[in-house]
C-alpha positions as CSV (number, residue, x, y, z in Angstrom):
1,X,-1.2,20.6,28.7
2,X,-2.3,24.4,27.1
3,X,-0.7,25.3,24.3
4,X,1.0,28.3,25.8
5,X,3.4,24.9,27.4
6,X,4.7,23.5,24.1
7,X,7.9,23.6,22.6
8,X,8.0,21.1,20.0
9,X,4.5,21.9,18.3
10,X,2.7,25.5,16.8
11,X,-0.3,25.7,17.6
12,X,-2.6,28.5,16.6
13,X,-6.0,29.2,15.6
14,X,-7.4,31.2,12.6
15,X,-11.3,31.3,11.8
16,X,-12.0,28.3,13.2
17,X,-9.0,26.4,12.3
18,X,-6.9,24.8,14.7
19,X,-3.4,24.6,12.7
20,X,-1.0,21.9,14.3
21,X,2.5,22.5,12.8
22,X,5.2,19.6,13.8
23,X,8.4,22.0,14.7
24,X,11.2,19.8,14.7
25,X,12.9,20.6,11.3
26,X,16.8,19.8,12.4
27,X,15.1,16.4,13.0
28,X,13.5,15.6,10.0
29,X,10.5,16.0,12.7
30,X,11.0,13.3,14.4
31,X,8.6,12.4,16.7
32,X,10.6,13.2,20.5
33,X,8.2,11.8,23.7
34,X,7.4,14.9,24.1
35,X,6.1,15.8,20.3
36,X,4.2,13.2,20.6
37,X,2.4,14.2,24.1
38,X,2.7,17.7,22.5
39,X,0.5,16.7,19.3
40,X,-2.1,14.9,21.4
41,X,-2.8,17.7,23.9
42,X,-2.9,19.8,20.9
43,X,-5.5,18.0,19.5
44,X,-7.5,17.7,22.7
45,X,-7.8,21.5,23.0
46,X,-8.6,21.5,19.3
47,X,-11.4,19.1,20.1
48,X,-12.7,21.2,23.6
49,X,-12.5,24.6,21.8
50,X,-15.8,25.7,20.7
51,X,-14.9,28.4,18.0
52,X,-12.7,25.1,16.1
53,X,-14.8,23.4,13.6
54,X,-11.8,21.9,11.5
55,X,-8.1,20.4,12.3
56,X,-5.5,21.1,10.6
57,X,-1.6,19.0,11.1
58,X,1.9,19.6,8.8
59,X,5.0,19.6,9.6
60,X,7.8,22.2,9.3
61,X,10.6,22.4,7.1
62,X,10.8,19.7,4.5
63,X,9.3,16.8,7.0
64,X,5.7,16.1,8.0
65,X,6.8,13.6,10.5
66,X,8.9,10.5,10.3
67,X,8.2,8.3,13.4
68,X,10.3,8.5,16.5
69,X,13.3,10.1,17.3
70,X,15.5,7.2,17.5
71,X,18.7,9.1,19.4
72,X,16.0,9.6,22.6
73,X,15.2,5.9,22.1
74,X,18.8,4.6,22.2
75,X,19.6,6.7,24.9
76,X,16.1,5.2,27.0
77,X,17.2,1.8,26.0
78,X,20.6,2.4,27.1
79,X,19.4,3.0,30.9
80,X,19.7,-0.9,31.0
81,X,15.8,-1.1,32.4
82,X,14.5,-3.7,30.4
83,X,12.6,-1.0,28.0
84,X,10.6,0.1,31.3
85,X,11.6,4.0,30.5
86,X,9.5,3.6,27.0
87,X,6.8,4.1,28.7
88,X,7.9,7.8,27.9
89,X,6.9,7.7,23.9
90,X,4.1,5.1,24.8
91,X,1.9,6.6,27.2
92,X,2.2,10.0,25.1
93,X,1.1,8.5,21.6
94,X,-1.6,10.8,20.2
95,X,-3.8,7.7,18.4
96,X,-6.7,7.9,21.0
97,X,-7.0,11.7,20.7
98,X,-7.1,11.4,16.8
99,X,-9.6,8.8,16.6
100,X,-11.8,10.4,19.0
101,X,-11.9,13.7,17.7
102,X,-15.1,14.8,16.7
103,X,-14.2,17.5,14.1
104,X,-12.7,17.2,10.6
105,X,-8.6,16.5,10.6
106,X,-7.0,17.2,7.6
107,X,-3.2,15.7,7.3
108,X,-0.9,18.0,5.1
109,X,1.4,16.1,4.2
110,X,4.5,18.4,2.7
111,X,7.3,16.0,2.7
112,X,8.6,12.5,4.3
113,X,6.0,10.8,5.9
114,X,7.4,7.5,7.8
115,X,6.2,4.7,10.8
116,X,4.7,7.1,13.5
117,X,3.9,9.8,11.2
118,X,2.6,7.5,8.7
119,X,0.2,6.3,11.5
120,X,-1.1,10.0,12.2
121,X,-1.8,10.9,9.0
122,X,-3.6,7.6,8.7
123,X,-6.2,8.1,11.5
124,X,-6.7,12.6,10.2
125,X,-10.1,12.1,8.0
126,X,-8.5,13.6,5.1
127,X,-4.8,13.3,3.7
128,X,-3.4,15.5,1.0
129,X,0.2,14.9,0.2
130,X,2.5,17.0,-2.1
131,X,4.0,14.7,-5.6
132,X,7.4,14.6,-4.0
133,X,6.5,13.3,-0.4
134,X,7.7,9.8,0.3
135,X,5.8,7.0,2.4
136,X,7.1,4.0,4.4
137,X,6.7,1.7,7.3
138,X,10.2,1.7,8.3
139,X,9.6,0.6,12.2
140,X,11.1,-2.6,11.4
141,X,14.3,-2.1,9.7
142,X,15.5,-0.8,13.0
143,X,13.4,-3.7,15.1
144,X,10.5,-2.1,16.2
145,X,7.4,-2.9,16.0
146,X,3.7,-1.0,16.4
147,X,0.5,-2.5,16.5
148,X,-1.2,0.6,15.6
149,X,-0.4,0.3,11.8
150,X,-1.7,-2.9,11.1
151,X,-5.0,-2.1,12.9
152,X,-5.5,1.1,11.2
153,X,-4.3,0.5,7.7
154,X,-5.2,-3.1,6.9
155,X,-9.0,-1.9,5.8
156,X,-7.2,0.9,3.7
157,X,-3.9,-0.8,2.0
158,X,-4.4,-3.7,0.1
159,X,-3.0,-7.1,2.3
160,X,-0.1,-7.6,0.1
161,X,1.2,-4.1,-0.5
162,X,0.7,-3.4,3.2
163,X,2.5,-6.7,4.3
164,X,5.2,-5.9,1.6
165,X,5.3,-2.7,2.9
166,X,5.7,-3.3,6.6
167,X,8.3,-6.2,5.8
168,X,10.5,-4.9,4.2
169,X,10.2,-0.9,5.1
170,X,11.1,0.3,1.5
171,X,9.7,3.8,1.1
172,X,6.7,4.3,-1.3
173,X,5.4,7.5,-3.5
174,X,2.7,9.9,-3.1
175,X,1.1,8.2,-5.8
176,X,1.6,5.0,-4.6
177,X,-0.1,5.8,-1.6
178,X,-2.9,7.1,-3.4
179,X,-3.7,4.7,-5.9
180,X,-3.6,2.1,-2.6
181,X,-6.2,3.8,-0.4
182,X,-3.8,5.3,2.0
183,X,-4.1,9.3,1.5
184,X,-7.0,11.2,-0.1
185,X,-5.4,12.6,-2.9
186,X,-2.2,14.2,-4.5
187,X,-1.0,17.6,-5.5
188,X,1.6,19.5,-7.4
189,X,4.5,20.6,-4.7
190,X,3.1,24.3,-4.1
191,X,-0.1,23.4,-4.3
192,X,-0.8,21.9,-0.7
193,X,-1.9,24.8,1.3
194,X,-4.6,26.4,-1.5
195,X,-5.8,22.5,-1.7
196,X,-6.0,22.4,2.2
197,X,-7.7,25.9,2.2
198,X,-10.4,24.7,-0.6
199,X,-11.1,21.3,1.5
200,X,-11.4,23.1,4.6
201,X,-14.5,25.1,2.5
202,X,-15.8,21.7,1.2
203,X,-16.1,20.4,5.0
204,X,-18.3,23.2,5.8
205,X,-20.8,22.4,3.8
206,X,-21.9,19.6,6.2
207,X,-22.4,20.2,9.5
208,X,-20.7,19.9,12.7
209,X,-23.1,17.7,14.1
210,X,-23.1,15.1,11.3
211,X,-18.9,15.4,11.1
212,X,-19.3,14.0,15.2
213,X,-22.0,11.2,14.6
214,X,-20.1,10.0,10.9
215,X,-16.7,10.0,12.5
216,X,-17.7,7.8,15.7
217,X,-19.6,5.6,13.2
218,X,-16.8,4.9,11.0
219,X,-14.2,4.6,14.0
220,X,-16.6,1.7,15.3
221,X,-15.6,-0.3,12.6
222,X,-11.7,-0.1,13.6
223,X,-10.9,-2.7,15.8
224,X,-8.3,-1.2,18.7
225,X,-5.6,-3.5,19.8
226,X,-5.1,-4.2,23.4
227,X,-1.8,-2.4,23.8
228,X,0.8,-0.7,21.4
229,X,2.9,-3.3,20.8
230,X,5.6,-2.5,20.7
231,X,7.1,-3.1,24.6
232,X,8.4,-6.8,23.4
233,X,10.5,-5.1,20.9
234,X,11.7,-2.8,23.4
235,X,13.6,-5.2,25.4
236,X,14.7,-7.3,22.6
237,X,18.5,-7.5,21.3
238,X,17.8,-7.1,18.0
239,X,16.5,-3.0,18.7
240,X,19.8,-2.4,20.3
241,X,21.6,-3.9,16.7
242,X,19.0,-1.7,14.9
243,X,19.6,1.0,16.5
244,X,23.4,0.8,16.5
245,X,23.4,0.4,12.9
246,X,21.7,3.5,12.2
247,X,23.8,5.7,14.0
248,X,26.8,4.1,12.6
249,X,24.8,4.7,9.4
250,X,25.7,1.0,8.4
251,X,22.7,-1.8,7.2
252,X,21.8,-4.2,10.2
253,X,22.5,-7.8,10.9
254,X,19.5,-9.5,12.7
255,X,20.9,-12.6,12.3
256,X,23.4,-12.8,14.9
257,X,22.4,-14.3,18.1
258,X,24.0,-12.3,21.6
């Protein structure tokens, strides 16, 4: 996919900076199926373009990204196959084209920040987040589940903030996240893109070769699960109570038994 196909994601370039922009604003950015296909074909050209030696991903609006659009996943669930036509967000999710990126990714994180776009601020090299943005792993208060967190946050989050954190899906602060391992570093809101602008002149110091080598040595150490997880959940009653409960904006009960 070229960038001249997307619809849910700006991409541009500007003197050797490939600037990913996540443009779903009436939906908090939400990541749709095809954001999510969007944002990894959008790093892959990043990646294959020789005049980009840094990455760049925000969101629009108030947002950076707050996991996946849950009206296209009740409406996929409700086709009443099993969870089969998941295969939609799955087989799109941008994780692989992060990690092997060989150039710098920087995560500007300018607002919410939640499950999937947790995750893809996680596995970006560098995170800077405004004061007011808010954190959480909120895939289980709504009965899904994604392997992908665990694996790439466990060396990052200490074990019982991360468990606590996974849970029980209570958002978390900027400085939270900081003080935990999770994001590089804070800022004042208004502050983000002169901070991304002076990083982006600090990565340039070292050199393209030895941002390709460090990267795949680091990545080594991450152990990939086997699949995303989350295809169990899928088929499960308790995603259908989840899900019902947050469009009827009430708390869930995954206690009851069908």
């Amino acid at each position: 996919m070229r960038p001249e196909e997307f619809e849910e994601l700006i991409y541009r370039v500007e003197d050797g900076v490939a600037r990913l922009q996540l443009n779903r604003p009436g939906a908090a950015n939400s990541f749709s199926s095809r954001l999510y296909g969007e944002l990894k074909w959008g790093i892959r050209n990043a990646d294959f373009d020789d005049d980009v030696d840094v990455v760049v991903i925000t969101g629009v609006g108030r947002s950076f990204a707050t996991g996946g659009d849950l009206k296209e996943v009740m409406s996929r669930i409700g086709k009443g196959d099993g969870g089969f036509d998941m295969y939609a967000f799955t087989d799109n999710l941008p994780w692989d084209a992060l990690r092997l990126c060989t150039k710098p990714v920087i995560a500007a994180i300018n607002g919410h920040c939640f499950a999937g776009g947790l995750i893809t601020a996680a596995w970006c090299d560098i995170q800077v987040a405004v004061q007011s943005a808010e954190f959480a792993l909120s895939e289980a208060r709504v009965g899904m589940v994604d392997a992908m967190a665990p694996v790439v946050l466990h060396g990052r989050m200490p074990m019982p903030k991360l468990k606590y954190a996974y849970l029980t899906g209570k958002p978390f602060s900027a400085r939270q996240a900081e003080q935990w391992g999770l994001i590089t570093e804070v800022v004042p809101d208004g502050e983000l893109d002169t901070r991304v602008e002076e990083i982006i002149k600090e990565v340039r110091g070292t050199t393209p070769v030895a941002h390709a080598a460090l990267k795949r040595f680091l990545h080594e150490l991450i152990p990939q699960p086997w699949d995303s997880g989350g295809m169990a959940a899928f088929r499960s009653p308790e995603l259908v109570e989840g899900l019902t409960a947050f469009a009827e904006k009430r708390d869930p009960d995954f206690r009851k038994r069908p």
